[in-house]
Each structure stands twice: as structure tokens, then as C-alpha cells.
CHARMM-style PDB file with segment names, atoms N, HN, CA, C and O in Angstrom:
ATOM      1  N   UNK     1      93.779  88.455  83.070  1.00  0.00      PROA
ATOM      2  CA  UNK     1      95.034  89.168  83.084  1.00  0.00      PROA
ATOM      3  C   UNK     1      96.072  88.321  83.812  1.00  0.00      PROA
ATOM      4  O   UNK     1      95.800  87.847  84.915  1.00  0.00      PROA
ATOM      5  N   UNK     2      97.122  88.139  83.296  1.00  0.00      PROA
ATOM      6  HN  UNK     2      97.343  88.524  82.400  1.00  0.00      PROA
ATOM      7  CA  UNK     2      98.367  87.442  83.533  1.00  0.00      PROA
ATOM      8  C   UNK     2      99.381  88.613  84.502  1.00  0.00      PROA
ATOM      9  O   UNK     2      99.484  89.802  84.198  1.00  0.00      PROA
ATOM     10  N   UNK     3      99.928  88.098  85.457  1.00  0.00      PROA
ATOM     11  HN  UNK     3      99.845  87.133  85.704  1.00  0.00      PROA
ATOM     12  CA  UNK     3     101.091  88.884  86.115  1.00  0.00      PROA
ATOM     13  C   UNK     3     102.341  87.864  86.167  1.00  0.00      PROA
ATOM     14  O   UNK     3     102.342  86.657  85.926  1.00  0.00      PROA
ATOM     15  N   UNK     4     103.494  88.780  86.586  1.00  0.00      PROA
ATOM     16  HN  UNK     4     103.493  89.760  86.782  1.00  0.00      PROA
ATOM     17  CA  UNK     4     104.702  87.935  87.634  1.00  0.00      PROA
ATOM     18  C   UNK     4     104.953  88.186  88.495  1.00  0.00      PROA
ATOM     19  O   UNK     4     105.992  87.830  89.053  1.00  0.00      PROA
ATOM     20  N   UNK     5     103.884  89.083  89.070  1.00  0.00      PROA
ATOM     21  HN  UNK     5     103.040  89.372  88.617  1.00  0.00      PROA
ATOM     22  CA  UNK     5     103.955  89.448  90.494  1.00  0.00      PROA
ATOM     23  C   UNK     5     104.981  88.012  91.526  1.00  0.00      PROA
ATOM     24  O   UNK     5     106.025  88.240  92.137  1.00  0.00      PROA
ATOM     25  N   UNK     6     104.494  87.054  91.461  1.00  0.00      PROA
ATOM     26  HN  UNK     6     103.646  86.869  90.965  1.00  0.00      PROA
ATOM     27  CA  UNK     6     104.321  85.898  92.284  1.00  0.00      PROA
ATOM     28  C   UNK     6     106.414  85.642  92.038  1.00  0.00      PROA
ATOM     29  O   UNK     6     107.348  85.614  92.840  1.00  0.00      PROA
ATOM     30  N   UNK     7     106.349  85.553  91.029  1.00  0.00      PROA
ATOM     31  HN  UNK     7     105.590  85.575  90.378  1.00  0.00      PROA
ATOM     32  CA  UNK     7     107.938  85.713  90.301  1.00  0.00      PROA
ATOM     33  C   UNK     7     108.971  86.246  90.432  1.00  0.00      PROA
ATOM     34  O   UNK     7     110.082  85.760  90.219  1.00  0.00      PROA
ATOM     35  N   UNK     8     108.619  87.669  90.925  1.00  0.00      PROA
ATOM     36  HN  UNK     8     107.717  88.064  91.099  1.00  0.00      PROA
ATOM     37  CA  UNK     8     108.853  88.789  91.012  1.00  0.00      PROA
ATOM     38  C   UNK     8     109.437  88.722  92.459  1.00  0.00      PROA
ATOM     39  O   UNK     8     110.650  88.902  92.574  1.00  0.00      PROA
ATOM     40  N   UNK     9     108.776  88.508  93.444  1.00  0.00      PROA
ATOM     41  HN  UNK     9     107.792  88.362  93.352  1.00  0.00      PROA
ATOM     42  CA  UNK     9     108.234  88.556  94.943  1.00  0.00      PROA
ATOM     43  C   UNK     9     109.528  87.306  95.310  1.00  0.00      PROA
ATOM     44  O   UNK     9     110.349  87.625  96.171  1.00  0.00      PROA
ATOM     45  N   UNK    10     109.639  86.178  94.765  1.00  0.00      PROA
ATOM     46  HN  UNK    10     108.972  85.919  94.065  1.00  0.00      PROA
ATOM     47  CA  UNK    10     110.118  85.183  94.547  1.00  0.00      PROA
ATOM     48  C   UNK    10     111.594  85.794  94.485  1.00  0.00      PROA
ATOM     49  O   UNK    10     112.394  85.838  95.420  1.00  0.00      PROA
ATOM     50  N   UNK    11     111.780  86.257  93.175  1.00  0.00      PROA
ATOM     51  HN  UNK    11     111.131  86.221  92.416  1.00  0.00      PROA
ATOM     52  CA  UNK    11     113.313  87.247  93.030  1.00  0.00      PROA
ATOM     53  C   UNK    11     113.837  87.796  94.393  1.00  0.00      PROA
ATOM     54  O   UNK    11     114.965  87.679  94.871  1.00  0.00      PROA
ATOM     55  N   UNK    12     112.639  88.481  94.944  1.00  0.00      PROA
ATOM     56  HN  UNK    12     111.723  88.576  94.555  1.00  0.00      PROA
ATOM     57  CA  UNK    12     113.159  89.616  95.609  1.00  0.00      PROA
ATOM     58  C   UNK    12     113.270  88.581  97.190  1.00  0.00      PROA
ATOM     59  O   UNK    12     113.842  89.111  98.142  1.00  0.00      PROA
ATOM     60  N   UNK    13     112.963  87.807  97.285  1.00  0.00      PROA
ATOM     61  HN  UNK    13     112.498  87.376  96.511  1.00  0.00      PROA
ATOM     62  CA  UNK    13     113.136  86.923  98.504  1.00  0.00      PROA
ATOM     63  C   UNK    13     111.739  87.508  99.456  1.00  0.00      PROA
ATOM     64  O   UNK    13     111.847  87.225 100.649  1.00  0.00      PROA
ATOM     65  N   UNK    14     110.825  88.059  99.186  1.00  0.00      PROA
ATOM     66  HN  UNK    14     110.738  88.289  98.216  1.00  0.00      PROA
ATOM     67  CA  UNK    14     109.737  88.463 100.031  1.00  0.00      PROA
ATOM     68  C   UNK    14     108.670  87.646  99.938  1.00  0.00      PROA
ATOM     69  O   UNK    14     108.276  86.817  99.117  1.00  0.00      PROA
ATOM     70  N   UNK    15     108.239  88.132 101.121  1.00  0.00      PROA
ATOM     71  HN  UNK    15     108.560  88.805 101.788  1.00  0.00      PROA
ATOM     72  CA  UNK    15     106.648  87.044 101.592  1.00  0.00      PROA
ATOM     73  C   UNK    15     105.466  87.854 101.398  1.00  0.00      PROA
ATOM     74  O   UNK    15     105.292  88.805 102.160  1.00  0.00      PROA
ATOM     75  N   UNK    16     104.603  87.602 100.453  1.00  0.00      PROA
ATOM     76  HN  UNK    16     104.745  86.829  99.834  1.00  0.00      PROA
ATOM     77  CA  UNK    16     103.170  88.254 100.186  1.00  0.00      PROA
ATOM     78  C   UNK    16     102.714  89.538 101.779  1.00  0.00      PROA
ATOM     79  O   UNK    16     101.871  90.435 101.759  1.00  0.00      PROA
ATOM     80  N   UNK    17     103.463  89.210 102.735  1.00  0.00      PROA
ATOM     81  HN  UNK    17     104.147  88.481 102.752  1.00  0.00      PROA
ATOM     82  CA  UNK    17     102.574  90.155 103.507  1.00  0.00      PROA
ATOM     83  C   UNK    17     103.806  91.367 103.672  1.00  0.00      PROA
ATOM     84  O   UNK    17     103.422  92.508 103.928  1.00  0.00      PROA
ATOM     85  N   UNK    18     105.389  91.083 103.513  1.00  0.00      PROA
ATOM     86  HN  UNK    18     105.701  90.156 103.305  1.00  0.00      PROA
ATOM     87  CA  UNK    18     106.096  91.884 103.142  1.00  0.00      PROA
ATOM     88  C   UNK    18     105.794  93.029 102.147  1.00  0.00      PROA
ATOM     89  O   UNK    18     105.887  94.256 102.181  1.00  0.00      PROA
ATOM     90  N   UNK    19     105.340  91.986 101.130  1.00  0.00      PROA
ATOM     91  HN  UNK    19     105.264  90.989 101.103  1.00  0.00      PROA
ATOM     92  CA  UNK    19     105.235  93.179  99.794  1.00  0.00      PROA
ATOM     93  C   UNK    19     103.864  94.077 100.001  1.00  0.00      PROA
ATOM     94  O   UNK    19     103.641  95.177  99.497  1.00  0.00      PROA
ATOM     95  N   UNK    20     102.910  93.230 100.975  1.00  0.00      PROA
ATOM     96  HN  UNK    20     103.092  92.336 101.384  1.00  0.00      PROA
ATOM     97  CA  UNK    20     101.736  94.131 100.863  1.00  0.00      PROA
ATOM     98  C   UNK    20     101.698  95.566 101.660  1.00  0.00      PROA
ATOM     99  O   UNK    20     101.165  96.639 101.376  1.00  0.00      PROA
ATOM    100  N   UNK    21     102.786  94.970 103.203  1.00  0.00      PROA
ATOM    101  HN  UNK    21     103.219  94.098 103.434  1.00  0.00      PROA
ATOM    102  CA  UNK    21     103.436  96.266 103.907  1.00  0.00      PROA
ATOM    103  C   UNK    21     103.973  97.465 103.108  1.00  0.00      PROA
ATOM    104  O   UNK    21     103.717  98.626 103.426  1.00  0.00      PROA
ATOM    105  N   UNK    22     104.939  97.025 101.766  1.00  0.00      PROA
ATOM    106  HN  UNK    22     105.147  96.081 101.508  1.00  0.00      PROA
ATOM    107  CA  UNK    22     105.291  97.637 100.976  1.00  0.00      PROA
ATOM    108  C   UNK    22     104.702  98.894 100.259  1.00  0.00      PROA
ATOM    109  O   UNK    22     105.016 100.083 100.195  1.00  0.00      PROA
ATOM    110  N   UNK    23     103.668  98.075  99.726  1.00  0.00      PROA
ATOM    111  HN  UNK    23     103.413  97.109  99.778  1.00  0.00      PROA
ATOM    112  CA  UNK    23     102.730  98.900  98.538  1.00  0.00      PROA
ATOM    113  C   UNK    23     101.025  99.577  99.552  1.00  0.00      PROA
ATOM    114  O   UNK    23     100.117 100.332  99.203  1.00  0.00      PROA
ATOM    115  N   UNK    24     101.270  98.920 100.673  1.00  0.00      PROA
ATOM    116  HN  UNK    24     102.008  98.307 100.957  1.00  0.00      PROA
ATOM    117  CA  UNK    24     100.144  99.635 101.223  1.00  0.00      PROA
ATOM    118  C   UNK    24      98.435  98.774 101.477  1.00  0.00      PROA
ATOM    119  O   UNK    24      97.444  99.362 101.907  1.00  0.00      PROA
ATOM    120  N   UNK    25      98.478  97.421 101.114  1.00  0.00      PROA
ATOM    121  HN  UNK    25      99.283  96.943 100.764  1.00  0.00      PROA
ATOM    122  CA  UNK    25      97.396  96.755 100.987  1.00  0.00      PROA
ATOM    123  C   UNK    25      97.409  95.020 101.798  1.00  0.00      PROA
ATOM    124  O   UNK    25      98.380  94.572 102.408  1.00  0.00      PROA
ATOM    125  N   UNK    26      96.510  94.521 101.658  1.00  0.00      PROA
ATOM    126  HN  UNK    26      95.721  94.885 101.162  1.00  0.00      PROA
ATOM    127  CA  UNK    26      96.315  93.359 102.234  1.00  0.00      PROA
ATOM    128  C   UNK    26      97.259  92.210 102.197  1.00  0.00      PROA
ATOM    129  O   UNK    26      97.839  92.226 101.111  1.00  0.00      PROA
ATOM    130  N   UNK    27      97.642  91.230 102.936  1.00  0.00      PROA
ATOM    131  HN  UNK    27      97.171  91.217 103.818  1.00  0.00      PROA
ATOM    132  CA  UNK    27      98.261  89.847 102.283  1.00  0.00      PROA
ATOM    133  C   UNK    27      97.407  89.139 101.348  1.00  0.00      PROA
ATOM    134  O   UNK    27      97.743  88.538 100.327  1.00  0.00      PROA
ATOM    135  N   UNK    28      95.865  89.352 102.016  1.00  0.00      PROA
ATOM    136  HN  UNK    28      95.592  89.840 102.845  1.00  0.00      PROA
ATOM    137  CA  UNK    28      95.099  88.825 101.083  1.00  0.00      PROA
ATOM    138  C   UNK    28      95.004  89.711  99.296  1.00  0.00      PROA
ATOM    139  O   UNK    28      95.180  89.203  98.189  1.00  0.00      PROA
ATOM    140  N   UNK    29      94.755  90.760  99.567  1.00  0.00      PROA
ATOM    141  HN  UNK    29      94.612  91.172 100.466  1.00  0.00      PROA
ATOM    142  CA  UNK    29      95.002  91.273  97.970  1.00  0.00      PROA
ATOM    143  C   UNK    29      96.118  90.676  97.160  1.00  0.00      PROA
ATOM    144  O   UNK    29      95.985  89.927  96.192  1.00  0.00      PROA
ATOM    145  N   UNK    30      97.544  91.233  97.835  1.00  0.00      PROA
ATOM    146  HN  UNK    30      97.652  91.842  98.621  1.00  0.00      PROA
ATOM    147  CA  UNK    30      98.427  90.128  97.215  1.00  0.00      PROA
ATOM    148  C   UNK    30      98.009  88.881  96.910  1.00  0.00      PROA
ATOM    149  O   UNK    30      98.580  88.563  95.866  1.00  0.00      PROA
ATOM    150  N   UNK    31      97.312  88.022  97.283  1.00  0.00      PROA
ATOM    151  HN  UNK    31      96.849  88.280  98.130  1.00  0.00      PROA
ATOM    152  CA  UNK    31      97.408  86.656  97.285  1.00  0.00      PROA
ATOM    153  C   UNK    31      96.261  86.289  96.088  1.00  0.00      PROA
ATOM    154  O   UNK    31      96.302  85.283  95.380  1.00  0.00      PROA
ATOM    155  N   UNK    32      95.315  87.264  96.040  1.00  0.00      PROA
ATOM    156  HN  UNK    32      95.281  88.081  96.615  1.00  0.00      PROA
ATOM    157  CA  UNK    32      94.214  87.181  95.314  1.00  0.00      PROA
ATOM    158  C   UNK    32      94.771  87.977  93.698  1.00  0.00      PROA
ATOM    159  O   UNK    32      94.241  87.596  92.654  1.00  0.00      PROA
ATOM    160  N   UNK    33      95.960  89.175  93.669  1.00  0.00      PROA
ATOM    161  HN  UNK    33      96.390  89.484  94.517  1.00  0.00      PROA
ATOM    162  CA  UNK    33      96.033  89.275  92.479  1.00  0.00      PROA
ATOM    163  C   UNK    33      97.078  88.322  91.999  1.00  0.00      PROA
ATOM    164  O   UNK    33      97.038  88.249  90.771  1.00  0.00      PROA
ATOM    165  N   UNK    34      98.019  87.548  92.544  1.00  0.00      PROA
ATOM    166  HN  UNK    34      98.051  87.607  93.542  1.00  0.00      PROA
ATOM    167  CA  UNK    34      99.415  86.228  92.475  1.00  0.00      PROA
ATOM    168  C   UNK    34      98.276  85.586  91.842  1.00  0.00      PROA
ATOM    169  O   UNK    34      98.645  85.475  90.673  1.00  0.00      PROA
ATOM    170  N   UNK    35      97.116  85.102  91.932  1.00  0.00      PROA
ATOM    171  HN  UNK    35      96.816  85.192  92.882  1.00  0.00      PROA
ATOM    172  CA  UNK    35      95.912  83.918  91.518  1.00  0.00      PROA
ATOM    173  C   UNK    35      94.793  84.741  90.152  1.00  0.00      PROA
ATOM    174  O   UNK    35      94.056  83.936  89.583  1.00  0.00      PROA
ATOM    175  N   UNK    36      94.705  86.016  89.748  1.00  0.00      PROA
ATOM    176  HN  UNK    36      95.304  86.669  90.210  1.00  0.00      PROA
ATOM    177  CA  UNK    36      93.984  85.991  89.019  1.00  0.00      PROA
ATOM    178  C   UNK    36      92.980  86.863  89.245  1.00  0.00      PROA
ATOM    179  O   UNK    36      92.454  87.660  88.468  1.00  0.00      PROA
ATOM    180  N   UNK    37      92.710  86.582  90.665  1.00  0.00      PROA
ATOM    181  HN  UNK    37      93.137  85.935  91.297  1.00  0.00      PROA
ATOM    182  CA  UNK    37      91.076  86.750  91.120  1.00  0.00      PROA
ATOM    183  C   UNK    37      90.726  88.606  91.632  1.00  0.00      PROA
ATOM    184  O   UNK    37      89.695  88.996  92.181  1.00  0.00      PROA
ATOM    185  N   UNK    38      92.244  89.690  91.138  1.00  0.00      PROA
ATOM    186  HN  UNK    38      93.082  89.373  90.692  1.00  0.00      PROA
ATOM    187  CA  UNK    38      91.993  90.511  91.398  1.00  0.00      PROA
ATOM    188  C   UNK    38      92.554  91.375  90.315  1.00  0.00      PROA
ATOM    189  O   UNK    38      93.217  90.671  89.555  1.00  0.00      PROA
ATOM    190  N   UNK    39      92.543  92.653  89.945  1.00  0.00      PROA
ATOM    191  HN  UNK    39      92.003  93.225  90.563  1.00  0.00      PROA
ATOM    192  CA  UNK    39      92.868  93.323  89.129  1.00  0.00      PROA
ATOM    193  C   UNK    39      93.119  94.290  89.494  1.00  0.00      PROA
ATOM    194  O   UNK    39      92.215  95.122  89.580  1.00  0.00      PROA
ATOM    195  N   UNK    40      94.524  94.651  89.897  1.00  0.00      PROA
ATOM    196  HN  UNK    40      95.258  93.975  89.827  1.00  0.00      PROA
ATOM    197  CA  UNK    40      95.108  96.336  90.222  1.00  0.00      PROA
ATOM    198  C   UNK    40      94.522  97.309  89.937  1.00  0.00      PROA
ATOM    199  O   UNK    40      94.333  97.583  88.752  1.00  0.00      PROA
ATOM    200  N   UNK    41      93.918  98.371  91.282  1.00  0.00      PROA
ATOM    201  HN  UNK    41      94.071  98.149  92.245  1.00  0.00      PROA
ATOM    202  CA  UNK    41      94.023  99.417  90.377  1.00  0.00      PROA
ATOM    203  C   UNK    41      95.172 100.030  89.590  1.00  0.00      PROA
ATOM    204  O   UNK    41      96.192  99.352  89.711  1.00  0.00      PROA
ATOM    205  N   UNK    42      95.313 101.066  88.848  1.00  0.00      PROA
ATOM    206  HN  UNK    42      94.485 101.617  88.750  1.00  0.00      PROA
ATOM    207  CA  UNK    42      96.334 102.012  88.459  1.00  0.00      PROA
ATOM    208  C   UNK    42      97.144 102.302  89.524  1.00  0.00      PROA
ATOM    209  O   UNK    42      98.167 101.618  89.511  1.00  0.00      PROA
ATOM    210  N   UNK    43      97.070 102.997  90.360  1.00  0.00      PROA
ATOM    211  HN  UNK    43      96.239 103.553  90.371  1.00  0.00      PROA
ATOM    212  CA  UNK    43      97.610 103.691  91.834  1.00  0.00      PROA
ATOM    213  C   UNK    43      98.648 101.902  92.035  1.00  0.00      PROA
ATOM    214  O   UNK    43      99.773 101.876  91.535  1.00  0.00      PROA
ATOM    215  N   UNK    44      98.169 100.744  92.685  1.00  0.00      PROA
ATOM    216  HN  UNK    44      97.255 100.765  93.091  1.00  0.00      PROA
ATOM    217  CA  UNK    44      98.782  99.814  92.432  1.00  0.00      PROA
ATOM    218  C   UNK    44      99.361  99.137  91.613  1.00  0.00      PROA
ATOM    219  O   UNK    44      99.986  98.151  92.004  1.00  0.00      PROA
ATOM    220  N   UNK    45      99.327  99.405  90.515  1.00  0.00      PROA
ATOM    221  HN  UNK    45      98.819 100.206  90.197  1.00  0.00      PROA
ATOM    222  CA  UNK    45     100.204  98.504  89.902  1.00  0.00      PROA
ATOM    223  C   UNK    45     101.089  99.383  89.590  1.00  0.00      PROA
ATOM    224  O   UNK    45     102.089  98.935  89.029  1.00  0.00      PROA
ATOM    225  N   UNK    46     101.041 100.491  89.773  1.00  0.00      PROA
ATOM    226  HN  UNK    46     100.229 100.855  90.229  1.00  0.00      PROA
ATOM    227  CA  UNK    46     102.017 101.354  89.723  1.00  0.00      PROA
ATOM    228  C   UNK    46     103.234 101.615  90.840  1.00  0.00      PROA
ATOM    229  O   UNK    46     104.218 102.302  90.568  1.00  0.00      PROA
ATOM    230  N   UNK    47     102.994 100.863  92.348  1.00  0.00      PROA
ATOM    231  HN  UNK    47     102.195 100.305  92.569  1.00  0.00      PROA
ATOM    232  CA  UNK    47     103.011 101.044  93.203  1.00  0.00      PROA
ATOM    233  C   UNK    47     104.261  99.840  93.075  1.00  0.00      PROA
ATOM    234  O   UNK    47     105.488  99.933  93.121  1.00  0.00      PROA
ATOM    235  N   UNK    48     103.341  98.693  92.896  1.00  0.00      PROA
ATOM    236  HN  UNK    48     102.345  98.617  92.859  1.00  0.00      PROA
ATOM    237  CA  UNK    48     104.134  97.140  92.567  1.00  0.00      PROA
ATOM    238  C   UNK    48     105.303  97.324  91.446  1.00  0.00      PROA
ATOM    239  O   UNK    48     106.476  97.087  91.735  1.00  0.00      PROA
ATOM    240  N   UNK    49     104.989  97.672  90.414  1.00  0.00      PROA
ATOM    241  HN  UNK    49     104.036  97.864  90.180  1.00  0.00      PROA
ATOM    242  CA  UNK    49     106.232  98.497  89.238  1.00  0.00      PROA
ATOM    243  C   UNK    49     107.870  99.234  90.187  1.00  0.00      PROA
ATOM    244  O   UNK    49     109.079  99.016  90.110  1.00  0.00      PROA
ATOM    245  N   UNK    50     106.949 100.179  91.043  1.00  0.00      PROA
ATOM    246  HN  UNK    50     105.967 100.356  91.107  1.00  0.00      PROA
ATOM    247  CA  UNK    50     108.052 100.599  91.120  1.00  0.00      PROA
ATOM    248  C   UNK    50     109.037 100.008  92.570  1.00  0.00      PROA
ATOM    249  O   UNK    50     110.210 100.256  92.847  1.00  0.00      PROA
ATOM    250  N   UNK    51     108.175  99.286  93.189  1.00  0.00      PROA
ATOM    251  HN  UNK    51     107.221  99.085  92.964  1.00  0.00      PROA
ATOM    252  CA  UNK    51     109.095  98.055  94.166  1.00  0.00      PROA
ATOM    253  C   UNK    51     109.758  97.120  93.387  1.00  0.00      PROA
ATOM    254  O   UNK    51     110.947  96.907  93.622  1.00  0.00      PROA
ATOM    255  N   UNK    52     109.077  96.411  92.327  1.00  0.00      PROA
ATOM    256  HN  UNK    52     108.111  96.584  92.136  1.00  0.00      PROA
ATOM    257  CA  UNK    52     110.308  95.706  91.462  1.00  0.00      PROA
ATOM    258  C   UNK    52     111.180  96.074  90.925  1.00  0.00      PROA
ATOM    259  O   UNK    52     112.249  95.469  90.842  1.00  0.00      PROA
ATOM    260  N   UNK    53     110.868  97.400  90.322  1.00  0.00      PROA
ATOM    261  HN  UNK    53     110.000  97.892  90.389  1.00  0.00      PROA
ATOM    262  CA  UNK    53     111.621  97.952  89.430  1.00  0.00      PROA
ATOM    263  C   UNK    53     111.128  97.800  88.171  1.00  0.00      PROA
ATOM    264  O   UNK    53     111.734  98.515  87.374  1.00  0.00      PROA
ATOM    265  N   UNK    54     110.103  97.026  87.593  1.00  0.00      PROA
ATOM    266  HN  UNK    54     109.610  96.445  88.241  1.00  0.00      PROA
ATOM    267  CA  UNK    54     109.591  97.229  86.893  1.00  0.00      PROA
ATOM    268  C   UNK    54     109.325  98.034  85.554  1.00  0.00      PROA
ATOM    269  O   UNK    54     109.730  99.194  85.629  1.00  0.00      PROA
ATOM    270  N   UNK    55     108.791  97.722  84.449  1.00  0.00      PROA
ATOM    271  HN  UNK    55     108.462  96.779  84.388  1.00  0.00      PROA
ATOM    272  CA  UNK    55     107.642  98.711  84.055  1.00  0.00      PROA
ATOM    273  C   UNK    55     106.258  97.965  84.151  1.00  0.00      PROA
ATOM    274  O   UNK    55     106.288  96.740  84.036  1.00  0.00      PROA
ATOM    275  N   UNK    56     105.115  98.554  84.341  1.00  0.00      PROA
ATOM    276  HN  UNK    56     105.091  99.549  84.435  1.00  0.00      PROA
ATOM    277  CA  UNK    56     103.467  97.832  84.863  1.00  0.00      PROA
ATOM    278  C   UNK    56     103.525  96.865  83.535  1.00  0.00      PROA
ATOM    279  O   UNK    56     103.459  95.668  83.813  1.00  0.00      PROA
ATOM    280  N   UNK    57     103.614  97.116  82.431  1.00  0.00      PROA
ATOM    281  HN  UNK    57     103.668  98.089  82.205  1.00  0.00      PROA
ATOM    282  CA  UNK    57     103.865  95.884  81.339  1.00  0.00      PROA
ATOM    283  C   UNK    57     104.629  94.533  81.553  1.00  0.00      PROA
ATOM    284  O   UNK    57     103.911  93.624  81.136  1.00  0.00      PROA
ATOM    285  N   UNK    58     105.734  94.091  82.011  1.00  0.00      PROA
ATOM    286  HN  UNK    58     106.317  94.829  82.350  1.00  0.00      PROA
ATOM    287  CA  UNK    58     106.854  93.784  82.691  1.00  0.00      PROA
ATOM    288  C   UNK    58     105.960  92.875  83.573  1.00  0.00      PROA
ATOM    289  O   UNK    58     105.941  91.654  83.421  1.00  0.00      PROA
ATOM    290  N   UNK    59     105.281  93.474  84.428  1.00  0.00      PROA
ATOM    291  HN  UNK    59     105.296  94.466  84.552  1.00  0.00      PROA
ATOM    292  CA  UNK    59     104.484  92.981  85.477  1.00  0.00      PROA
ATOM    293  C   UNK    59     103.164  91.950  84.588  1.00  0.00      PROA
ATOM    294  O   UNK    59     103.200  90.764  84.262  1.00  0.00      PROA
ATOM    295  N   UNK    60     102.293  92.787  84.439  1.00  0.00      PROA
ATOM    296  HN  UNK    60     102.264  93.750  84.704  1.00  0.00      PROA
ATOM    297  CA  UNK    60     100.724  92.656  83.832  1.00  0.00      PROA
ATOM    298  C   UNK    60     100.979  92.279  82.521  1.00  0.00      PROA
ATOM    299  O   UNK    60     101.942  92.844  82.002  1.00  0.00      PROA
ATOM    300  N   UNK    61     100.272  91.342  81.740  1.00  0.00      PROA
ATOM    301  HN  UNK    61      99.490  90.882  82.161  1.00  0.00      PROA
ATOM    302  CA  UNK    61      99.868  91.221  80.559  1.00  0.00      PROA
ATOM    303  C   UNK    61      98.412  90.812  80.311  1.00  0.00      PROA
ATOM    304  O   UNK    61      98.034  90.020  81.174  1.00  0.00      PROA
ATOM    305  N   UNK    62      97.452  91.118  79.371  1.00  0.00      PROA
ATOM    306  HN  UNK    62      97.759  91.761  78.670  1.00  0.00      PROA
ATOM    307  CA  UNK    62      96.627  90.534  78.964  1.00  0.00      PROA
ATOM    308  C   UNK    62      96.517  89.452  78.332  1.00  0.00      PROA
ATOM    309  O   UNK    62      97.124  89.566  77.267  1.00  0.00      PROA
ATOM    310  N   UNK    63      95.943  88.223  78.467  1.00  0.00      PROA
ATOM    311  HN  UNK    63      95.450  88.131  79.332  1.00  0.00      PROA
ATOM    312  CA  UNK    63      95.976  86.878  78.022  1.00  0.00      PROA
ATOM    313  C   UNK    63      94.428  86.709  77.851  1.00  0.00      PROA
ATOM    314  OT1 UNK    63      93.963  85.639  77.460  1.00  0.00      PROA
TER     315      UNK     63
END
């Protein structure tokens, strides 16, 4: 699964442990779903959607 989380975060001028304060979770989670190695739940990526502004599509794609 592909994101722009990393992109996104980038836009918004924030630092992985900013956004994780944000949505409620680790720097490391952030850092591990920016790389691949994790997969949102629902509750989160829903969470991340609506700090960007988003829609979870927007965000996430399957590749």
C-alpha cells in the first residue's frame, strides 16, 4: 500500500512526532507507515484524512 502521508506532513510543515501527537499514536508508527512497513487501521486513517483534510483515498492507494 502506497500513501502521501510523508507529502502531506511535508505540506503542512510538521514533524512525524507532531502529527503523531495529533492523531494519537507513536513517532515510530508514523515513521513505519511514511515507509510501508505499517498499515492503518480504519480509526487511523481516518484520523490522518481528517488532519489533512483529506479523503483516506487521497491519502492511501493500493499498488
Amino acid at each position: 500500500m502506497k500513501n502521501n502521508i510523508r507529502v502531506e506532513r511535508a505540506i503542512m510543515r510538521i514533524s512525524q512526532q507532531e502529527l503523531a501527537d495529533i492523531v494519537g499514536v507513536s513517532r515510530q508508527t508514523i515513521y513505519a507507515i511514511e515507509n510501508g512497513r505499517f498499515i492503518p487501521s480504519t480509526e487511523l486513517a481516518l484520523k490522518l484524512s481528517a488532519c489533512f483534510g483529506k479523503t483516506v483515498n487521497e491519502l492511501f492507494s493500493l499498488d
